[in-house]
C-alpha positions in Angstrom: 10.3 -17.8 -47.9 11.4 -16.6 -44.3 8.7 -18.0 -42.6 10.3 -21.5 -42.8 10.1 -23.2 -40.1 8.3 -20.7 -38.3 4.7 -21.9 -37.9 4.3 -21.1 -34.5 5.3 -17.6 -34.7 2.6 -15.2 -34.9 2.2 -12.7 -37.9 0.7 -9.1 -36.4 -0.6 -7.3 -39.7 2.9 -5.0 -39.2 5.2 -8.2 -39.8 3.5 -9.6 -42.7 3.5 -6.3 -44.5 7.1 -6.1 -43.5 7.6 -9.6 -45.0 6.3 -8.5 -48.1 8.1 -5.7 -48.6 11.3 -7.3 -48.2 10.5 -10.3 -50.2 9.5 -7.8 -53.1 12.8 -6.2 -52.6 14.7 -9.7 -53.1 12.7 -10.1 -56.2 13.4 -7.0 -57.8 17.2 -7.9 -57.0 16.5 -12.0 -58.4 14.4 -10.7 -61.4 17.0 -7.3 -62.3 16.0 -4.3 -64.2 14.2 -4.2 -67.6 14.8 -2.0 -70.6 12.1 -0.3 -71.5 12.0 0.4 -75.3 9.0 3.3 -75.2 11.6 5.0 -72.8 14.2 4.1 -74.3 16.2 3.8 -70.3 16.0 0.8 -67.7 13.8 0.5 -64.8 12.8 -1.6 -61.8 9.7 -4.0 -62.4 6.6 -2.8 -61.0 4.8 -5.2 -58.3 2.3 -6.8 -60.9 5.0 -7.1 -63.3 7.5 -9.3 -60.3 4.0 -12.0 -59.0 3.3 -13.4 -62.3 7.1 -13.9 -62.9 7.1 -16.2 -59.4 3.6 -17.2 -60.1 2.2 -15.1 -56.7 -1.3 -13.8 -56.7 -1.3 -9.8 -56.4 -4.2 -7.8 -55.1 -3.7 -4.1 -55.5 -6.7 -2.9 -53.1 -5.5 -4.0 -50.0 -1.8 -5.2 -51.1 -2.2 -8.5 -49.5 -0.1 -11.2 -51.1 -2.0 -14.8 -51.5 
């Protein structure tokens, strides 16, 4: 997504993480909120909730997106 273009650029650990956390964010804004009926009140979708919506691999251990 923002790493068009950018092959040459290195990726320390820091960015990529970075990366991730701002690509999750523009999901969570593409996706919206869902109502959650046992709640009854709206939330935000959790991360294993947002991958398979954009068909993304998530690992929980180690957070690392594939």
């Amino acid at each position: 997504m923002l790493t068009y273009t950018s092959e040459t650029w290195p990726l320390t650990k820091r960015v990529r993480k970075q990366l991730n956390i701002f690509e999750r964010k523009v999901y969570r804004r593409i996706l919206g909120p869902v109502y959650d009926n046992e709640k009854e009140k709206w939330r935000i979708l959790t991360n294993k909730e947002i991958y398979p919506s954009v068909k993304k691999t998530y690992y929980k251990r180690d957070n690392k997106i594939k």
